[in-house]
C-alpha positions as CSV (number, residue, x, y, z in Angstrom):
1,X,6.3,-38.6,-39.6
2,X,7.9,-35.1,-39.2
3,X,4.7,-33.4,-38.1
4,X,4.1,-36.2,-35.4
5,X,7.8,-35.5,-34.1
6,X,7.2,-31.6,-34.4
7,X,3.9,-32.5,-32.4
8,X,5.4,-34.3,-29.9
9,X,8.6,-31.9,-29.0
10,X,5.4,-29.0,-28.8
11,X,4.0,-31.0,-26.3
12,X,6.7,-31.9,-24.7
13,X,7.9,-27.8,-24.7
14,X,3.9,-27.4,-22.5
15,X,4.6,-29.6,-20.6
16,X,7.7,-29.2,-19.6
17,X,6.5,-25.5,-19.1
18,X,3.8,-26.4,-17.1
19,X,5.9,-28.3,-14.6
20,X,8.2,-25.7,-14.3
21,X,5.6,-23.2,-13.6
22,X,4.2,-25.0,-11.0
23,X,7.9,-25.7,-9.0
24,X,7.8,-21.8,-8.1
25,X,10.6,-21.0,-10.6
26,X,8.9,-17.9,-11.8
27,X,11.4,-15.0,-11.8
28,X,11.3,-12.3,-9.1
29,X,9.1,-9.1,-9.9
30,X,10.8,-6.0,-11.1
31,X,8.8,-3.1,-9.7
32,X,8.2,-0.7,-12.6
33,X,6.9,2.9,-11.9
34,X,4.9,5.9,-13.6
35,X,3.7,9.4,-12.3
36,X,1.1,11.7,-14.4
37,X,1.5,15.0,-14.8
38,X,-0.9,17.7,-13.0
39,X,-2.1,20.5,-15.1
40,X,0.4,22.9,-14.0
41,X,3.2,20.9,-15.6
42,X,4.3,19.1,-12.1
43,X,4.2,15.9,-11.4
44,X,2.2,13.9,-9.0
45,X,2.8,11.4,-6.9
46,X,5.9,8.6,-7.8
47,X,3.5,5.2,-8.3
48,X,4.3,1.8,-8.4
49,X,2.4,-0.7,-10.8
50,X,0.9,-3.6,-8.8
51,X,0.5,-6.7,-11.0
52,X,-2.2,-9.4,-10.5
53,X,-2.1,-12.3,-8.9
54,X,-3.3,-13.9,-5.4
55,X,-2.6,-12.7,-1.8
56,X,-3.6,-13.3,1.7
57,X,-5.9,-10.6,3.8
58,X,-5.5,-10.9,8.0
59,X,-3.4,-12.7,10.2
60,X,-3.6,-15.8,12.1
61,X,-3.0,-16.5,15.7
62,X,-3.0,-13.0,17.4
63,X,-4.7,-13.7,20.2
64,X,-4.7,-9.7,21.1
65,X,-5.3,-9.1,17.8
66,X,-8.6,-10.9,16.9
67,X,-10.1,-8.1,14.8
68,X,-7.6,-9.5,11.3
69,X,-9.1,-13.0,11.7
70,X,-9.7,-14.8,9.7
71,X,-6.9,-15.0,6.9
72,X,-8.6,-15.2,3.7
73,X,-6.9,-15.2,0.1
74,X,-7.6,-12.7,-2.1
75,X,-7.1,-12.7,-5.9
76,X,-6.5,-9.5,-7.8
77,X,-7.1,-9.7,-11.7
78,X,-6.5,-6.3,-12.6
79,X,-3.3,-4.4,-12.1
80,X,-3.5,-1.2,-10.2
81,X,-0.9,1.4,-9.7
82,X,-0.2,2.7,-6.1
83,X,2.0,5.5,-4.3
84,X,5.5,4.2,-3.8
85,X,5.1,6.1,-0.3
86,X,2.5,8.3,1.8
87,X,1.7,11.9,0.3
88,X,4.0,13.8,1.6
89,X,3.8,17.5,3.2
90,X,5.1,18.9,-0.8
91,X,2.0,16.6,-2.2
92,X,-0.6,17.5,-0.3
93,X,-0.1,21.8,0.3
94,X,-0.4,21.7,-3.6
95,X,-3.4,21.0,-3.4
96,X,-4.4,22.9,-0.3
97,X,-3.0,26.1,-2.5
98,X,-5.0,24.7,-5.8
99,X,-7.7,24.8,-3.2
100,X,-7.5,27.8,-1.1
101,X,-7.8,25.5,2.1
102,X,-5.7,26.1,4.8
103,X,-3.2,23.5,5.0
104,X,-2.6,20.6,8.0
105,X,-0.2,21.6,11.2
106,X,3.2,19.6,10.7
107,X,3.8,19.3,14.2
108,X,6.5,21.0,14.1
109,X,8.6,18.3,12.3
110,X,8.7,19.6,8.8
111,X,7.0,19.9,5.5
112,X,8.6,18.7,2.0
113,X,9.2,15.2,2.1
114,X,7.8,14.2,5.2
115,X,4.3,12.2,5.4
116,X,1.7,14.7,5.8
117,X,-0.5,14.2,8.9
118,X,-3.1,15.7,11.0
119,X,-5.5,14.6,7.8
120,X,-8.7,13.2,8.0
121,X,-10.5,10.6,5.5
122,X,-12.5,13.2,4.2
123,X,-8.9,15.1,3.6
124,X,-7.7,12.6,1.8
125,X,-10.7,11.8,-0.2
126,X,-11.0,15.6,-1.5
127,X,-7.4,14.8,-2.2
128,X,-7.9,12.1,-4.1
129,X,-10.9,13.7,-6.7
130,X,-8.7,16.3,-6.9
131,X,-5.4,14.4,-7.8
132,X,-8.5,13.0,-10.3
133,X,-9.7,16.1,-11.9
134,X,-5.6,17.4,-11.8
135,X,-4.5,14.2,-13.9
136,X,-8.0,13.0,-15.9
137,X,-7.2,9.6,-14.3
138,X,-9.0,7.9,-11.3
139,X,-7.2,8.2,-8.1
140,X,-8.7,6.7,-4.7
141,X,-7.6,5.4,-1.3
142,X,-7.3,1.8,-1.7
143,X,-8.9,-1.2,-0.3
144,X,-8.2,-2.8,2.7
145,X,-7.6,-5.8,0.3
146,X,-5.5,-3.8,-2.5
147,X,-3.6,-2.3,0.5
148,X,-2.6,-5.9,2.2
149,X,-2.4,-7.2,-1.4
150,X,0.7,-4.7,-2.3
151,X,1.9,-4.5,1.2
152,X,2.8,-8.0,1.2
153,X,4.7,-7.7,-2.0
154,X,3.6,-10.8,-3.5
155,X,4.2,-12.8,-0.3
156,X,1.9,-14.4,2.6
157,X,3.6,-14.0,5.4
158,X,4.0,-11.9,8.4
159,X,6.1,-9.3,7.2
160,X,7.0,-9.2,3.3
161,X,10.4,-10.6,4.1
162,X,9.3,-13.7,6.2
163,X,7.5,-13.8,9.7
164,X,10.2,-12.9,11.9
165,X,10.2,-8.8,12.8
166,X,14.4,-7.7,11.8
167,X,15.1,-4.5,12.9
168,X,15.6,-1.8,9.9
169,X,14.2,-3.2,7.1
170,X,10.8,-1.4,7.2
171,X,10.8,-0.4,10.8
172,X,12.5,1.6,13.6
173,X,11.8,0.1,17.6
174,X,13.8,2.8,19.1
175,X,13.6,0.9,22.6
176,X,15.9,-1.8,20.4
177,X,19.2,-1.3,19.0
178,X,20.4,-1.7,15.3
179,X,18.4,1.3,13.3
180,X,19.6,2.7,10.5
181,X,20.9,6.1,11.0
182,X,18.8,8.9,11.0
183,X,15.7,6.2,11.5
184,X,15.5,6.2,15.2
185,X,14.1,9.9,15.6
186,X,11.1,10.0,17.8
187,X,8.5,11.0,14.9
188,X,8.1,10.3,11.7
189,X,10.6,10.3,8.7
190,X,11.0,11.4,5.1
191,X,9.1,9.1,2.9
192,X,11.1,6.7,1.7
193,X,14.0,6.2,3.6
194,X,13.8,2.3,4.8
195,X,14.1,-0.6,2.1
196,X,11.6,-0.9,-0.6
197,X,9.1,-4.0,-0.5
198,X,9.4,-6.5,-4.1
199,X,6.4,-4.3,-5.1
200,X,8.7,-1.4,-4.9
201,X,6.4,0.0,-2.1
202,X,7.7,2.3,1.1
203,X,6.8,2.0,4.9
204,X,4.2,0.4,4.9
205,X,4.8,-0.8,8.4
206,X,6.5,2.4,9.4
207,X,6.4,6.1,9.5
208,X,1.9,6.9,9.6
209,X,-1.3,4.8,9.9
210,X,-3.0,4.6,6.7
211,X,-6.5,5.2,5.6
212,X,-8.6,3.0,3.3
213,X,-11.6,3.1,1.6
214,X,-13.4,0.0,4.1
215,X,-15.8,0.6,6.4
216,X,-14.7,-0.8,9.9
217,X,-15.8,-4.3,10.7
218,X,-14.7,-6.1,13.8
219,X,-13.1,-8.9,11.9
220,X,-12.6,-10.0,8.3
221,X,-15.7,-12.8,8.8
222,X,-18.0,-13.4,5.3
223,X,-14.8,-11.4,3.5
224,X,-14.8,-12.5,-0.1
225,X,-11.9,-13.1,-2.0
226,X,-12.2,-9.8,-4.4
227,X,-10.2,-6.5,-4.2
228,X,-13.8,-4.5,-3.5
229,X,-14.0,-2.1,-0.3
230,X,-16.3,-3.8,2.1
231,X,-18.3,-1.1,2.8
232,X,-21.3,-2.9,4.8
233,X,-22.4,-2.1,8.5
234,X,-23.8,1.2,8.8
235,X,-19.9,2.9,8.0
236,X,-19.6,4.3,11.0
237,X,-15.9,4.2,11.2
238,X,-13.2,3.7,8.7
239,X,-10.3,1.2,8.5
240,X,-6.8,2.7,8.9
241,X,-3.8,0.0,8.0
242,X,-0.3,-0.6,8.7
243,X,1.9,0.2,11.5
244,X,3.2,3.8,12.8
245,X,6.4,5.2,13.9
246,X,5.0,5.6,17.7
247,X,4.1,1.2,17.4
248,X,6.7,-1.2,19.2
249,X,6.8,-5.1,18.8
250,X,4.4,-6.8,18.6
251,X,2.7,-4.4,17.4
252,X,4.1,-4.0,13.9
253,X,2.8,-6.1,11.1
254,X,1.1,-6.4,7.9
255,X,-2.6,-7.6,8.8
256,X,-2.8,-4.8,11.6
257,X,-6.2,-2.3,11.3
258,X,-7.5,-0.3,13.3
259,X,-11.2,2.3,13.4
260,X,-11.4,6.0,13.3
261,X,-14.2,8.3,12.4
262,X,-14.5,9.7,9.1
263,X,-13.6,13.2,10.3
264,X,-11.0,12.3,13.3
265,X,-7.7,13.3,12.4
266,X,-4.3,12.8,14.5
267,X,-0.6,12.7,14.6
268,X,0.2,9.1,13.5
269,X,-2.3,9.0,10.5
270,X,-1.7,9.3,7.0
271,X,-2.7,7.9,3.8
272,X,-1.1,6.8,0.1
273,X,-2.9,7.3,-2.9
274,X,-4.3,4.3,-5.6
275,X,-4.9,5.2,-9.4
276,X,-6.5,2.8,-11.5
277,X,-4.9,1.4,-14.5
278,X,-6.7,1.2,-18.1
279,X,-5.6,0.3,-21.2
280,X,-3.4,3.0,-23.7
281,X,-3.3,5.3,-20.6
282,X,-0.3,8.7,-21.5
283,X,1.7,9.3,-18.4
284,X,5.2,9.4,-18.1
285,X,6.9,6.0,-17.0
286,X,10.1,6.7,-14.7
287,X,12.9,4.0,-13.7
């Protein structure tokens, strides 16, 4: 009699778990963080640790904007850990001194912390393998899906606080009032300095265009639901993602893409770094 009671209240406990589960009363994500340490003793980039789970790819009803149709979900199963900004100016002359390259023009607006530009996607690729061969770890540009799948933050709408555009929050439109201060500048900013997505991720509709690892397809038809680069149709171009400082409304959201050539660089184009994650990995988690 006991173990058909103890049998029942177990059952009951699933259940009532399951039910639970499935009213959406899972607790919010707390963003956790690591960097790895390059073999001078610096560090490199801040990540952020992206955990799995399902997203949505594109956007729906942009009638300008036809090239991110059709939405698709996506479902990521392994957890991946991404920079919590774009490599900055600091990041990226490291390596060009590692290197002996000469390092990209800053326009005039800085170094240090601000996002470097005036990179191409075969910059930021050299980058990338050597972040790689710095760390022993595997460091890439992401996805277009990875990229979506973190910018979103866990969420499937417009913007990864709902689908209405609030000034602030991720983005500047200097033509509107209500930026924070020191955000309405006509150029970029230092990394960092709007509010983080519930990934823990910065800008990603703000400061620089960013490059992924996709070839550039005119929309997201025959997508699959994976994480994997679509890298089919001759490669011509690559997809850049996101939103830049010089972009007004409507032209700031999540699903925006756009094509440039692998060796094109400009003003208003950047990139953040991925690293994959493996099991019993040493590198130093931060708060």
């Amino acid at each position: 009699m006991n173990l058909i009671k103890v049998g029942r209240l177990f059952s009951c406990i699933i259940v009532c778990s399951f039910i639970i589960g499935c009213a959406g009363n899972k607790p919010p994500h707390i963003p956790s963080y690591l960097q790895d340490i390059l073999k001078n003793g610096s560090l490199g980039p801040k990540l952020a640790i992206i955990p799995t789970g399902i997203g949505v790819v594109g956007g729906e009803n942009f009638r300008s904007f036809k090239n991110q149709s059709p939405q698709h979900k996506v479902i990521s199963t392994q957890e991946f850990a991404m920079g919590i900004a774009e490599v900055t100016f600091k990041e990226y002359d490291a390596f060009c001194r590692s290197t002996f390259i000469d390092c990209p023009d800053d326009n005039g607006w800085g170094r240090g912390s601000q996002p470097v530009n005036n990179v191409s996607w075969l910059d930021a690729m050299a980058y990338v393998e050597w972040l790689s061969e710095q760390t022993n770890q595997v460091y890439r540009l992401p996805s277009e899906a990875e990229w979506e799948y973190a910018a979103r933050g866990g969420t499937s709408t417009k913007f990864w606080w709902g689908d209405e555009y609030i000034q602030g929050i991720d983005h500047c439109e200097r033509h509107l009032d209500g930026c924070p201060e020191g955000t309405e500048l006509s150029k970029p900013g230092p990394a960092g300095r709007f509010k983080a997505n519930p990934f823990g991720l910065f800008d990603m509709t703000s400061n620089l265009y960013e490059l992924v690892l996709d070839c550039y397809l005119p929309d997201h038809k025959e997508a699959e639901n994976t994480m994997e680069a679509r890298l089919e149709g001759g490669c011509g171009e690559k997809v850049f993602k996101g939103s830049s400082w010089l972009n007004p409304q409507p032209y700031v959201h999540l699903s925006k893409r756009g094509a440039i050539a692998t060796n094109d660089k400009g003003r208003s184009i950047g990139f953040r770094v991925l690293r994959e994650i493996k099991p019993s990995q040493g590198s130093i988690l931060t708060n």
